[in-house]
N, C-alpha and C positions, 0 to 999 in steps of 0.2 A: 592045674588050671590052664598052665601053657602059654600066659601075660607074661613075656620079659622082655621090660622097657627099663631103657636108662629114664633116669631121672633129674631132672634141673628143677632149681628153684622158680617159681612165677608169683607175682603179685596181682597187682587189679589193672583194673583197664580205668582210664578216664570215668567212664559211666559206674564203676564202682561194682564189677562182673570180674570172675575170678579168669584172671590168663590161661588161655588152654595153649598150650606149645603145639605150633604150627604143623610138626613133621608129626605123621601118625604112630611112630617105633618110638617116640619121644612122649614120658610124662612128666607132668606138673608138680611140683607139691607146691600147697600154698605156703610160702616161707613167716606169712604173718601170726600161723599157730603153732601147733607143734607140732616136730618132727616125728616118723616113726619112729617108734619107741620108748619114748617120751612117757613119764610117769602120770601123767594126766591130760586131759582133755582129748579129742578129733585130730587126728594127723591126717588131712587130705591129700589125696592124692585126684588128679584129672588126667583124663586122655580122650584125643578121639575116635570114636570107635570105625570111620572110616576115613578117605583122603578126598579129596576135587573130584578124583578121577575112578573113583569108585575104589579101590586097591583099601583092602581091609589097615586097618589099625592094630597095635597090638589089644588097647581095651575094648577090643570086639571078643575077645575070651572071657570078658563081664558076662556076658548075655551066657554064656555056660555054667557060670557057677552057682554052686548049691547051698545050701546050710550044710554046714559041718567041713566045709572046703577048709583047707590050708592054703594059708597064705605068707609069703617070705617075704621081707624087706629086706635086700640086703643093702649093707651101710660099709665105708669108708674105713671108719673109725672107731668099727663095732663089731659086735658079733648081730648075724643076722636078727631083727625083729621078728618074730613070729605069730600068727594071728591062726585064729578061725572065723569064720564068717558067721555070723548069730543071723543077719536075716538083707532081702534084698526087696526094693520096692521102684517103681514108675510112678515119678511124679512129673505133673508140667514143671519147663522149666520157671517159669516166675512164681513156682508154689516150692523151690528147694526149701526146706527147713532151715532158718538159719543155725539152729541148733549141730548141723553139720558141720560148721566154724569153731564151736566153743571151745575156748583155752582152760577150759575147768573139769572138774568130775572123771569120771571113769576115764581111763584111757579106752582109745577104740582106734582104726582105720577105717576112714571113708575114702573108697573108691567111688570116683564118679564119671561118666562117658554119658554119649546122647542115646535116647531110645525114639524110635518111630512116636507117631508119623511123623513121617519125611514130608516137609510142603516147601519146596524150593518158592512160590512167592511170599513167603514168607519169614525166610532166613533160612528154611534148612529143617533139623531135627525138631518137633515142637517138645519133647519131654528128657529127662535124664534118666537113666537107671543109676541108684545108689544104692551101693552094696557098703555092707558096713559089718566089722569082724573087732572081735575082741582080742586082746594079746594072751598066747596059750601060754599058762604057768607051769614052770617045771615044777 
């Protein structure tokens, strides 16, 4: 896929919006679910897919991935997480699923970056791409 971004933990913002980490080679995970790897529920991940200054992001290699992509987590304190991608979708952003948060059910990775259209009077990217991959069993 060609995404390798370190990783820090992010929470919400005031307004109750998930932290996207400023530097574009830098992703988010939201620390209020669960981690990759994690025996149930949504481990998200965010990033941006570009900078201020136009200079690509690492999750700008969202926008290339397929179904059936592989995908690594790697961890600190683990052996790598491993994933495939089951499916990827554009939604506006105030239509994210909350269902992309839940601490419950299946384990999954959601990956999440902005997707066009780009309306700078209006804050910038108006939609997400959320790409979302299941953990592969040995």
């Amino acid at each position: 896929m060609g995404l390798d971004a370190r990783v820090r933990p992010v929470g919400v913002t005031e307004r109750g919006a998930m932290v996207v980490p400023e530097d574009p080679s830098v992703a988010g995970w939201y620390r209020y679910g669960p981690a990759p790897g994690s025996s149930r529920g949504s481990a998200v991940l965010v990033g941006h897919v570009d900078s201020d200054t136009g200079t690509l992001g690492e999750f700008a290699a969202l926008y290339e991935v397929r179904r059936g992509d592989r995908v690594e987590v790697r961890r600190a304190e683990a052996a790598p997480a491993v994933y495939r991608v089951v499916s990827r979708a554009t939604v506006p952003k105030d239509e994210l699923p909350a269902a992309v948060f839940r601490r419950t059910g299946t384990p999954a990775l959601t990956l999440i970056t902005c997707a066009p259209p780009f309306v700078p009077e209006r804050g910038g990217y108006l939609a997400n791409l959320v790409v979302t991959a299941e953990p592969v069993r040995d």
